[in-house]
N, CA, C and O of each residue as an XYZ file, in Angstrom:
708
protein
N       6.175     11.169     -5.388
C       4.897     10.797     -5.955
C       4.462     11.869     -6.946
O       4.652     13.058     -6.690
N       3.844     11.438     -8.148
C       3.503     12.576     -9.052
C       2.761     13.268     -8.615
O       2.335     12.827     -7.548
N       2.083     14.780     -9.071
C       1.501     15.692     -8.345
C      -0.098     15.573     -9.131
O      -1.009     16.340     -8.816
N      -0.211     14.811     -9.874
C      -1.656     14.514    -10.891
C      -2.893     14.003     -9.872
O      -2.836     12.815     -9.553
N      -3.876     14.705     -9.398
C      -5.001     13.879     -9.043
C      -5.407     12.550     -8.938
O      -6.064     12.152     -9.901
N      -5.162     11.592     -7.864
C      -5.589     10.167     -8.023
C      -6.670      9.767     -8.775
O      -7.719     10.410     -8.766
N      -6.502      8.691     -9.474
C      -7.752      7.989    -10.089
C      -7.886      6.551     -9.050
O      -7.064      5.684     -8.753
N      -9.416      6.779     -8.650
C      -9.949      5.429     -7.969
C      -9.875      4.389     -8.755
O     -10.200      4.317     -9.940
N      -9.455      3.611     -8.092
C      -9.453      2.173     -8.203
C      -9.859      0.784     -7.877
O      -8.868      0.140     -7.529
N     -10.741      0.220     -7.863
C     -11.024     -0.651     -7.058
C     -11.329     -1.760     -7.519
O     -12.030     -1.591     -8.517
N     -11.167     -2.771     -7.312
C     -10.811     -4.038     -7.060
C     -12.029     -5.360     -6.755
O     -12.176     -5.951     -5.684
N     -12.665     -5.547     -7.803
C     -13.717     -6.375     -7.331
C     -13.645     -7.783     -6.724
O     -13.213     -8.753     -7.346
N     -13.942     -7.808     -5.901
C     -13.757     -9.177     -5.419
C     -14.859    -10.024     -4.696
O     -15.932     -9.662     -4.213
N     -14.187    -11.444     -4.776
C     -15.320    -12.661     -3.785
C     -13.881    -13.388     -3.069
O     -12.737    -13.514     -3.506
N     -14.473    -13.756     -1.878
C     -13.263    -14.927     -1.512
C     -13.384    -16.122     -2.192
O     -14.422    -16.622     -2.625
N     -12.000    -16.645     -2.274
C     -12.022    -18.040     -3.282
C     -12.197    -19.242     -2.328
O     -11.351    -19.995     -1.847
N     -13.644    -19.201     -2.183
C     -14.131    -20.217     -1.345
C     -14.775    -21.849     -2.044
O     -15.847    -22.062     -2.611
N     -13.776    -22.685     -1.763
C     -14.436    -23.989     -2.527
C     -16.186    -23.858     -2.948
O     -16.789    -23.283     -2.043
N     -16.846    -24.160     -3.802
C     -18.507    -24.374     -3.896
C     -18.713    -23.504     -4.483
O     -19.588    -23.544     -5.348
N     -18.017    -22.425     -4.249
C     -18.333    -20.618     -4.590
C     -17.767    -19.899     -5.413
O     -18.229    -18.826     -5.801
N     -16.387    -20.537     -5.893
C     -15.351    -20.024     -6.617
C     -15.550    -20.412     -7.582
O     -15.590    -21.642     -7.620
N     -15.816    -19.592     -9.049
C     -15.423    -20.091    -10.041
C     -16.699    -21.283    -10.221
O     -16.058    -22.333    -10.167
N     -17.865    -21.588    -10.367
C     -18.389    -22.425     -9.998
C     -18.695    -22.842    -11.333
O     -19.570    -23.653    -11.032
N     -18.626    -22.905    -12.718
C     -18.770    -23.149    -14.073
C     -17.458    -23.899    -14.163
O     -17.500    -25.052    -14.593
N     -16.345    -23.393    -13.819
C     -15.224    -23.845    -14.204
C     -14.742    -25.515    -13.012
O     -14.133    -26.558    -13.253
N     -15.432    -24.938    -11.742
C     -15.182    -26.459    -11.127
C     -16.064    -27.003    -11.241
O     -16.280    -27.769    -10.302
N     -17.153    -27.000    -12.411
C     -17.689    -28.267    -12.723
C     -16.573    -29.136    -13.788
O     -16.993    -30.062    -14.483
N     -15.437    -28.803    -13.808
C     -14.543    -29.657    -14.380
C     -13.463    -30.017    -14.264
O     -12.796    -30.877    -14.839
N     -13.092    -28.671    -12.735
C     -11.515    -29.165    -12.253
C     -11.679    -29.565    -10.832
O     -10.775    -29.834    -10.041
N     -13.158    -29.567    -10.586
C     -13.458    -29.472     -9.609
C     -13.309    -28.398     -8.116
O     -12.348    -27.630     -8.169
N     -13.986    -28.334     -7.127
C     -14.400    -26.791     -6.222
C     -13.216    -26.544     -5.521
O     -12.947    -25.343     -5.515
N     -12.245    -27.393     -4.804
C     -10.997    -27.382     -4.497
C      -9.584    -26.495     -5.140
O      -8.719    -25.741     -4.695
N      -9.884    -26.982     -6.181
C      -8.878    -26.471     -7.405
C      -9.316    -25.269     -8.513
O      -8.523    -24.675     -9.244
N     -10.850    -25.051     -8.450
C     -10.936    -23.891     -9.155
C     -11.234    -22.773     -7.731
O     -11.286    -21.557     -7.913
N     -11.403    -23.371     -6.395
C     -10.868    -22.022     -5.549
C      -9.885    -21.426     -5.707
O      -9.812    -20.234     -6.004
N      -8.339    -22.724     -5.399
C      -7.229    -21.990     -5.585
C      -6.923    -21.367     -6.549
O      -6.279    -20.341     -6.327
N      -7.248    -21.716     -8.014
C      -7.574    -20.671     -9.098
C      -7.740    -19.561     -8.725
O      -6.959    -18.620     -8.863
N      -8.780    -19.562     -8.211
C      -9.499    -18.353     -8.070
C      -8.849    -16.995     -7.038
O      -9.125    -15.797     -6.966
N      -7.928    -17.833     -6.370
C      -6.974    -16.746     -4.743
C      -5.706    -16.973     -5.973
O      -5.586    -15.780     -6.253
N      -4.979    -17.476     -6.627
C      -4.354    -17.545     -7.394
C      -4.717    -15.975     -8.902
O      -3.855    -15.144     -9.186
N      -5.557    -16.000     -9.291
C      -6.589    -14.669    -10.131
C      -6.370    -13.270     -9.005
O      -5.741    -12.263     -9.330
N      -6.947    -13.440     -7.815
C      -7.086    -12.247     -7.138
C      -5.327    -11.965     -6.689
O      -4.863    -10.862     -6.401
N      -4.860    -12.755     -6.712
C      -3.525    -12.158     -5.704
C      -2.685    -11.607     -7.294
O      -1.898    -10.661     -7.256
N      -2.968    -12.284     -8.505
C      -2.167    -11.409     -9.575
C      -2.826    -10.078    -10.112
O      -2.181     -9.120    -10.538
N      -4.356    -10.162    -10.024
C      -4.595     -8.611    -10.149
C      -4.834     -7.835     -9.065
O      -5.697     -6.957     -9.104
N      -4.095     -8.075     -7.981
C      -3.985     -7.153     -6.907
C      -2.494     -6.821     -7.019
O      -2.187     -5.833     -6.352
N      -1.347     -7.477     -7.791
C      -0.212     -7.432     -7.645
C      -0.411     -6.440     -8.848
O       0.316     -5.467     -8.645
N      -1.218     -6.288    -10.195
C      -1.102     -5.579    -11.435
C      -1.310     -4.595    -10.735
O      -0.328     -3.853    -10.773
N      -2.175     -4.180    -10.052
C      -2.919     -3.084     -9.395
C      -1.370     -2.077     -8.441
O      -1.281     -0.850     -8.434
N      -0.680     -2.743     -7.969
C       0.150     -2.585     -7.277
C       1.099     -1.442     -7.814
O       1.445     -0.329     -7.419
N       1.462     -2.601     -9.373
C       2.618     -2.179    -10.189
C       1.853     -0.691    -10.933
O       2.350      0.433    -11.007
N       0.952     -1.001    -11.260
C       0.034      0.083    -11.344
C       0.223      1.594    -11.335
O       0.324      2.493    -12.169
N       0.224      1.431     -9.701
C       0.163      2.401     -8.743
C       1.662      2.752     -8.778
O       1.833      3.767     -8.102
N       2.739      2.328     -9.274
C       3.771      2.578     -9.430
C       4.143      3.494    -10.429
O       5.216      4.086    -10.316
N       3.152      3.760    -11.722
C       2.996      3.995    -12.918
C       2.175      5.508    -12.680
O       2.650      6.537    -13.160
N       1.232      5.515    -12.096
C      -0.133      6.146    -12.344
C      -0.364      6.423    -10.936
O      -0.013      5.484    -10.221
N      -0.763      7.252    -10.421
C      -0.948      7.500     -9.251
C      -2.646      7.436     -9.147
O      -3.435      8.226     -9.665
N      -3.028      5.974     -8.125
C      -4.338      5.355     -8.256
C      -4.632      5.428     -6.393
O      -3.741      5.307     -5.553
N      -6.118      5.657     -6.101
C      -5.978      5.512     -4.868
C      -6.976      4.324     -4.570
O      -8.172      4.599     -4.657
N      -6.533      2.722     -4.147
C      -6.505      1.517     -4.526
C      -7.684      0.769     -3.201
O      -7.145      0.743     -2.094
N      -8.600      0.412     -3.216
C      -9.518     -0.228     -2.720
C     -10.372     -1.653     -3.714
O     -10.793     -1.912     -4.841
N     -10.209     -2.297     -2.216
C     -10.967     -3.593     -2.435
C     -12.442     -4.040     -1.983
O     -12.832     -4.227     -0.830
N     -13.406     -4.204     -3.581
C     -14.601     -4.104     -2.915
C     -15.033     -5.471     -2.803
O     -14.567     -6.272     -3.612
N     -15.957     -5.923     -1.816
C     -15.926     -7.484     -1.893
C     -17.411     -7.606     -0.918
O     -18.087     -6.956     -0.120
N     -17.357     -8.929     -1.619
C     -18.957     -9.510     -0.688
C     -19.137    -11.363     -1.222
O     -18.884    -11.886     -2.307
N     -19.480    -11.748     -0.390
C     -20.227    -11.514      1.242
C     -19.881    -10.522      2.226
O     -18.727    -10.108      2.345
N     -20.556    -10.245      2.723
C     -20.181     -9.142      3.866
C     -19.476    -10.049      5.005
O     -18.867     -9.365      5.827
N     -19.424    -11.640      5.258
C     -18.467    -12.239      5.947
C     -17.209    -11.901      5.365
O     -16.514    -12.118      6.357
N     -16.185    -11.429      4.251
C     -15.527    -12.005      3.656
C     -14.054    -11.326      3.682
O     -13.083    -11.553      2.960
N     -14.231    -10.336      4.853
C     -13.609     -9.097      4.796
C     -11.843     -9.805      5.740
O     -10.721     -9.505      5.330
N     -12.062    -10.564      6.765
C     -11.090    -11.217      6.910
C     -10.096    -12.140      6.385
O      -8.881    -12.186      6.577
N     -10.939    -12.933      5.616
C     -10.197    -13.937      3.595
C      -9.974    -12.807      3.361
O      -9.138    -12.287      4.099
N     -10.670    -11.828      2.132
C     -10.301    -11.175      1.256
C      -8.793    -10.593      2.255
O      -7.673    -10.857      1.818
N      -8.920     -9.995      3.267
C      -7.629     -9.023      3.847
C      -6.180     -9.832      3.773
O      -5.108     -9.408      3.339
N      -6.469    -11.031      4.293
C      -5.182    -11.741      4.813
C      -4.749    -11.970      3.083
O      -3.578    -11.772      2.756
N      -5.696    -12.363      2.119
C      -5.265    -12.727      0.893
C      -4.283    -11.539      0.329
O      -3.115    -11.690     -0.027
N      -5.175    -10.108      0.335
C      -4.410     -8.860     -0.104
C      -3.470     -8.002      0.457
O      -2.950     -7.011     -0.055
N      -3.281     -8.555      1.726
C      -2.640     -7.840      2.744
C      -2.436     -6.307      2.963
O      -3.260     -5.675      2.302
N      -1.481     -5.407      3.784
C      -1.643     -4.489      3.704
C      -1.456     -3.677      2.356
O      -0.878     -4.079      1.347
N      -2.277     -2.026      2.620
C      -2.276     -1.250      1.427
C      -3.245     -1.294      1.084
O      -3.421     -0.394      0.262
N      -4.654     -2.253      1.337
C      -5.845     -2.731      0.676
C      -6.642     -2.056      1.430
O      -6.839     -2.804      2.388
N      -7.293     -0.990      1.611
C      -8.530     -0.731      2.366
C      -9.610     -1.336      1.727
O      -9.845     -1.197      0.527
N     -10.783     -2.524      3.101
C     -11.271     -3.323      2.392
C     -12.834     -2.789      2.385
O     -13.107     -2.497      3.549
N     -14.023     -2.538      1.475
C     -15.378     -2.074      1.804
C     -16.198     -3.130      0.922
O     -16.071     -3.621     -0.200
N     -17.108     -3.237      1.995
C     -18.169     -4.448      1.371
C     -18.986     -3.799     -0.130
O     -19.631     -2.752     -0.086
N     -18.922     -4.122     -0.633
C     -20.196     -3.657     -1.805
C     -20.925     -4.775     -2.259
O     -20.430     -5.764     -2.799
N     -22.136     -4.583     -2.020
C     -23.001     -5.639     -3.020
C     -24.912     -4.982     -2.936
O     -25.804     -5.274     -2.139
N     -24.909     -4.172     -3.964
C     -26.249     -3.675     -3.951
C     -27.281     -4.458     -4.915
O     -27.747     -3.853     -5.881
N     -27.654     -5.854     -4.651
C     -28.325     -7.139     -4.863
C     -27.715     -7.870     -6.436
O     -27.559     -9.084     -6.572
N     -27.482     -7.040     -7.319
C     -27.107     -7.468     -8.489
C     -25.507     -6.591     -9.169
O     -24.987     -5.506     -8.907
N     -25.137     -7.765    -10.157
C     -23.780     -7.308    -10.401
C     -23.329     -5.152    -11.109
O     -22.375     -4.395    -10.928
N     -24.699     -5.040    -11.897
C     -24.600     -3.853    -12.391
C     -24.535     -2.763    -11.374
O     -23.673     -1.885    -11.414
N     -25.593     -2.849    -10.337
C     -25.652     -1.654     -9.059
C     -24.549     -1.842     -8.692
O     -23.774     -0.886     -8.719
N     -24.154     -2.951     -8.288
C     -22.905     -2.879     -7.110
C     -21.738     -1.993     -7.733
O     -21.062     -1.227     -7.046
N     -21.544     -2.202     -9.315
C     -20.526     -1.448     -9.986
C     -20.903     -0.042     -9.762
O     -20.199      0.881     -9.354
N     -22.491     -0.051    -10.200
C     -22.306      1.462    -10.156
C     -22.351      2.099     -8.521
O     -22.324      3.315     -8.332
N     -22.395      1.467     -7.801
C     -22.404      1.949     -6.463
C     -20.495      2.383     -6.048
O     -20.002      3.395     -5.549
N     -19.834      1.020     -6.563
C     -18.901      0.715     -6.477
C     -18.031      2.452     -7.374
O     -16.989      3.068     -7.148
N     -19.004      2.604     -8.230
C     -17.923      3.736     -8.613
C     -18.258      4.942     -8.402
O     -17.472      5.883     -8.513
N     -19.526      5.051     -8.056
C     -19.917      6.282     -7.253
C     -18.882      6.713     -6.306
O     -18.227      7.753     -6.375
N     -18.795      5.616     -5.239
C     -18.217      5.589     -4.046
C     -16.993      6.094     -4.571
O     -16.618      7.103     -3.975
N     -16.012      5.595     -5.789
C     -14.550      6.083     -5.838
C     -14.441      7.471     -6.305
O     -13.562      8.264     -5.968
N     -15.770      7.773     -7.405
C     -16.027      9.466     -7.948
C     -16.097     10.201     -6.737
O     -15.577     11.316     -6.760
N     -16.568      9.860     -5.801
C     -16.444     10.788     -4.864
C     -15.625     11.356     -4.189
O     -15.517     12.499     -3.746
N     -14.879     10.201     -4.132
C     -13.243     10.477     -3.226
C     -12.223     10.829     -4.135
O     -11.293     11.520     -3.719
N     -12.259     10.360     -5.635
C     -11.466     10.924     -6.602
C     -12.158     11.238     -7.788
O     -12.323     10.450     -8.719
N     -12.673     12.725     -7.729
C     -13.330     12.957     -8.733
C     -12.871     13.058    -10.312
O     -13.618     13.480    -11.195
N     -11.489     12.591    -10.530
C     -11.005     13.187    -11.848
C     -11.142     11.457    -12.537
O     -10.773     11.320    -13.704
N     -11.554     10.481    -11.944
C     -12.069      9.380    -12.288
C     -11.883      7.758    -11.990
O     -10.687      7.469    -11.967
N     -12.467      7.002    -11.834
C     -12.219      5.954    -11.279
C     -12.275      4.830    -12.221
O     -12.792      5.052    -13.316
N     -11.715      3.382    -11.903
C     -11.893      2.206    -12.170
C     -12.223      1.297    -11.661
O     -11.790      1.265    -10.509
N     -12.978      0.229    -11.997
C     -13.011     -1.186    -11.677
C     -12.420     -1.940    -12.219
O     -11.943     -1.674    -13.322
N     -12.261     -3.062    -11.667
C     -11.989     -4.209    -12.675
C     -12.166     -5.928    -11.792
O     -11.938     -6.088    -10.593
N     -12.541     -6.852    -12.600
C     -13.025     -7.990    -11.623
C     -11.361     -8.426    -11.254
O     -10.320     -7.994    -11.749
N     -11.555     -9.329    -10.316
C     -10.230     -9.978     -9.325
C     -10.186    -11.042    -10.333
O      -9.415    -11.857     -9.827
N     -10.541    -11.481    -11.397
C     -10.573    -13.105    -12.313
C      -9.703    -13.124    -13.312
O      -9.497    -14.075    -14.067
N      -8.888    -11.473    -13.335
C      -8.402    -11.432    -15.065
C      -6.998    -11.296    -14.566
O      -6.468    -10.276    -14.126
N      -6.427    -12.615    -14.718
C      -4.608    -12.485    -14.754
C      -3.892    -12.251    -15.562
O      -2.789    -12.782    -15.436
N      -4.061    -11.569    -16.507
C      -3.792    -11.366    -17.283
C      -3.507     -9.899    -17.684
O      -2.582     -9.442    -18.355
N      -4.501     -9.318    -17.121
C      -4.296     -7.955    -17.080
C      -2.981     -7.028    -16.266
O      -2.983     -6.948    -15.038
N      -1.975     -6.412    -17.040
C      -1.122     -6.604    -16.295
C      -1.378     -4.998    -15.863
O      -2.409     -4.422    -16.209
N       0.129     -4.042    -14.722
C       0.193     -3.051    -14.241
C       0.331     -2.205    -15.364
O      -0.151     -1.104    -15.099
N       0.772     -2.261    -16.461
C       0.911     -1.355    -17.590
C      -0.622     -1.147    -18.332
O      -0.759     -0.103    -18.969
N      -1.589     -1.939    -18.284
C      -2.292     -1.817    -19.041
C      -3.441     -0.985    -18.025
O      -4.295     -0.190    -18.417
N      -3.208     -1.381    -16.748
C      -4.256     -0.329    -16.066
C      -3.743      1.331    -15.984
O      -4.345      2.401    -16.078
N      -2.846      1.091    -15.843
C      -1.809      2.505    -15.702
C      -2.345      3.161    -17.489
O      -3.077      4.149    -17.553
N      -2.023      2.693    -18.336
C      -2.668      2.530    -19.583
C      -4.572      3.380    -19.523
O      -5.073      4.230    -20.259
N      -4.985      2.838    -18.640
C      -6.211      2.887    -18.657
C      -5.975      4.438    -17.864
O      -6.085      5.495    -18.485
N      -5.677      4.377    -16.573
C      -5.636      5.663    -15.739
C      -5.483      6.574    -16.487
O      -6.346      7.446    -16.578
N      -4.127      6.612    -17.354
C      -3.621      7.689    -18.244
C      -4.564      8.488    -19.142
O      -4.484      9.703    -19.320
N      -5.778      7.388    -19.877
C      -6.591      7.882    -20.746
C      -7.643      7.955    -19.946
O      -8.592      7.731    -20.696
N      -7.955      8.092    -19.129
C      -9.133      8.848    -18.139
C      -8.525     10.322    -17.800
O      -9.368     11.203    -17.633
N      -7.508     10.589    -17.711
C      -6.714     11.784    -17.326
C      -6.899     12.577    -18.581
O      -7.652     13.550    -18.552
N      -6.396     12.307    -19.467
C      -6.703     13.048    -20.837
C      -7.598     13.308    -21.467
O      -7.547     14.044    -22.453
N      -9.021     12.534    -20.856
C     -10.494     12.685    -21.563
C     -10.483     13.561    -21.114
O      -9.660     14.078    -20.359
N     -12.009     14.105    -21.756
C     -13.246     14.564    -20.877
C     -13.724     14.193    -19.746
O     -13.176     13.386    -18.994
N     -15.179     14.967    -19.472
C     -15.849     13.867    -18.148
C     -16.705     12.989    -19.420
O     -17.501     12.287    -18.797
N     -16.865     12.757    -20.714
C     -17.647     12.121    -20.958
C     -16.719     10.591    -21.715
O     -17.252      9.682    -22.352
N     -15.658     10.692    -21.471
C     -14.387      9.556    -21.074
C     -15.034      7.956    -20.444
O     -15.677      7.672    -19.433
N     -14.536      7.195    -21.515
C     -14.638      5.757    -20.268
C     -13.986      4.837    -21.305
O     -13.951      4.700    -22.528
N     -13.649      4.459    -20.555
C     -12.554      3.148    -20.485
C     -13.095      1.894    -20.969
O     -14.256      1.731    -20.594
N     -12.551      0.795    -21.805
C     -13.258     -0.303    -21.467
C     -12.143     -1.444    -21.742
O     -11.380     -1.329    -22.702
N     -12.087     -2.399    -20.984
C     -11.412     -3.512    -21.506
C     -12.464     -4.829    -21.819
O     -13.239     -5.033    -20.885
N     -12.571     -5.505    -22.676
C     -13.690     -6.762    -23.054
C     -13.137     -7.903    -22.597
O     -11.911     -7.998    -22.649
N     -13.600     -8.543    -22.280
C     -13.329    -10.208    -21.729
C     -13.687    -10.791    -22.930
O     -14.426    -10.207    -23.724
N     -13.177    -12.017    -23.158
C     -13.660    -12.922    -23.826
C     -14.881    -13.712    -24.169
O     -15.173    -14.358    -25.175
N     -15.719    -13.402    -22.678
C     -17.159    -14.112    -22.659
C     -18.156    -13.207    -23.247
O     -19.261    -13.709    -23.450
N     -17.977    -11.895    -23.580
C     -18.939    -10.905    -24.088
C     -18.864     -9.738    -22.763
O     -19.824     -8.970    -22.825
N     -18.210     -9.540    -21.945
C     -18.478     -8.621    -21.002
C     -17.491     -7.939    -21.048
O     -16.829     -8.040    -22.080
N     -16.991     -6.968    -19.952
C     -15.667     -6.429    -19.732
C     -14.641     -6.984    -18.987
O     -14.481     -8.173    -19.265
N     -13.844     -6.533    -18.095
C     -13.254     -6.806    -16.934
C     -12.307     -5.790    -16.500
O     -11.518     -6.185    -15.642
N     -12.190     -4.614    -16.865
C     -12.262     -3.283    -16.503
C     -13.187     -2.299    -17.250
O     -13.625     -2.329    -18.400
N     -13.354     -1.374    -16.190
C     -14.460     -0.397    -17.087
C     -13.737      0.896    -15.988
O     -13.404      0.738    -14.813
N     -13.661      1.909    -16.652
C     -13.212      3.386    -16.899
C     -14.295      4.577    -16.826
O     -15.296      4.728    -17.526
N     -13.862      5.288    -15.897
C     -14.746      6.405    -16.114
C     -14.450      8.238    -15.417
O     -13.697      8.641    -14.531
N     -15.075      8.694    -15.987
C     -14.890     10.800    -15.631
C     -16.300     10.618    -14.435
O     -16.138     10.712    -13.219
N     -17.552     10.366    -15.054
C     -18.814     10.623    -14.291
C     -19.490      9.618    -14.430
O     -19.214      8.708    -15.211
N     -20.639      9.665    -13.552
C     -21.499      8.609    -13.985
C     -22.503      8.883    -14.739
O     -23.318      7.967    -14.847
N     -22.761     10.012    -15.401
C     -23.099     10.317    -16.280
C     -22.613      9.516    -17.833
O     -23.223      9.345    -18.889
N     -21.513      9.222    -17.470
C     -21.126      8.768    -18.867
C     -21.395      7.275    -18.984
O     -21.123      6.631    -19.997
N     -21.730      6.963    -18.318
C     -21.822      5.214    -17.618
C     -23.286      5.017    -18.276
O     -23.498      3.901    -18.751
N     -24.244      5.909    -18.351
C     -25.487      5.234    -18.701
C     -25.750      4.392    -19.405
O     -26.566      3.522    -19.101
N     -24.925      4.450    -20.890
C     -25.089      3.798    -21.794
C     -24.233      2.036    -21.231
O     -23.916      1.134    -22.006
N     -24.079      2.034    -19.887
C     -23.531      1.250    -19.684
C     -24.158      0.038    -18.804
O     -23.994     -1.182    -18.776
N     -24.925      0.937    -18.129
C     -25.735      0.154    -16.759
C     -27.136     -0.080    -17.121
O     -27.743     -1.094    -16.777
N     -27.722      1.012    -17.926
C     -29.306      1.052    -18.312
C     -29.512      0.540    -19.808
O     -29.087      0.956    -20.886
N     -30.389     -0.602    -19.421
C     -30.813     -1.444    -18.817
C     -29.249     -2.862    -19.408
O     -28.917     -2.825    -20.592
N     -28.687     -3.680    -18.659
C     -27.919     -4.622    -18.658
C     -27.666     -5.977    -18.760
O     -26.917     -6.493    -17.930
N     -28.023     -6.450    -19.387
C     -27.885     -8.240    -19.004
C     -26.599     -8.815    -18.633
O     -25.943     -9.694    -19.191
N     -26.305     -7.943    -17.272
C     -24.850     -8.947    -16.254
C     -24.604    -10.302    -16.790
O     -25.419    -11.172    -17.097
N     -23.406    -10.303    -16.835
C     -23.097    -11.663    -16.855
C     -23.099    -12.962    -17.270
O     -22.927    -14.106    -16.849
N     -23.506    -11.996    -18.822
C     -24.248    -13.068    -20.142
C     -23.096    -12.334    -21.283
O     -22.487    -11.271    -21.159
N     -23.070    -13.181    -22.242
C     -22.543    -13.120    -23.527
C     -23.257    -11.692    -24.639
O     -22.879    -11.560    -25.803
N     -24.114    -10.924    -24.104
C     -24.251    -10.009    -24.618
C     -24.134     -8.515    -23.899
O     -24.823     -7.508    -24.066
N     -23.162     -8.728    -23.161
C     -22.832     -7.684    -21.902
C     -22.282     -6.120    -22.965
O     -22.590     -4.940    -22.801
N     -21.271     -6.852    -24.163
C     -20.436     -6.065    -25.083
C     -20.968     -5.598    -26.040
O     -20.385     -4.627    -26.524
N     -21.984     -5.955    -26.573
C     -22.959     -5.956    -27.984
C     -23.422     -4.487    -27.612
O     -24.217     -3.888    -28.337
């Protein structure tokens, strides 16, 4: 294993529960089929995450909520996944809670990224790790989604995050602006 300081990692997640999954998108493939989508999304960026860790030496957690959800989410990710609930009422806290929690345990810097992006493969997070290693603490990462938001975000401190969390409109088309 390389001898470089782990970078946190973690893994946002929901279980891909019919009604709940994906719920924009099964208004058209319907709740059945955009669940399995949706455990279909989490099991390939838990597998990027994997290859990842093969690359980059990441120390790899799955954060997830409902706070029921810890038995789905496990059996889905199986072992290797240490699983911790996060959800501090809205999507921005929970991140930043979410990366507090990994700065702490790996202070040289952590990641998120949502469970929805299959696309994102093990090279490109390893990619990401690499240039958190080489910043500063005033370093961060970003990958953009298509809808106006991210779907990984990078970081040294949370200091550097401000311009990130204060003040936010989650989960809207002007997340990137």
């Amino acid at each position: 294993m390389r001898s470089e300081a782990p970078i946190g990692f973690g893994l946002m997640c929901k279980p891909p529960r019919p009604g709940a999954a994906k719920t924009r998108l099964a208004a058209a493939i319907g709740p059945d089929r955009a669940a399995r989508l949706a455990r279909a999304f989490l099991e390939d960026c838990a597998a990027a995450a994997v290859a990842a860790a093969r690359l980059q030496r990441l120390d790899r957690a799955a954060f997830f909520r409902p706070a029921d959800a810890a038995t789905e989410i496990g059996a889905i990710l199986g072992p290797g996944w240490p699983l911790e609930f996060a959800d501090a009422g809205d999507l921005g806290g929970t991140m930043r809670d979410v990366l507090a929690r990994l700065l702490q345990r790996c202070p040289g810097g952590a990641i998120i990224m949502g469970a929805d992006v299959p696309l994102i493969t093990g090279e490109v997070i390893a990619a990401s790790a690499r240039s958190l290693r080489e910043g500063d603490g005033r370093r961060i990462v970003l990958i953009p989604s298509e809808d106006g938001g991210y779907c990984l975000i990078g970081l040294r401190s949370l200091q550097a995050a401000a311009a990130l969390f204060d003040p936010m409109p989650w989960s809207t088309s002007a997340v990137l602006r």
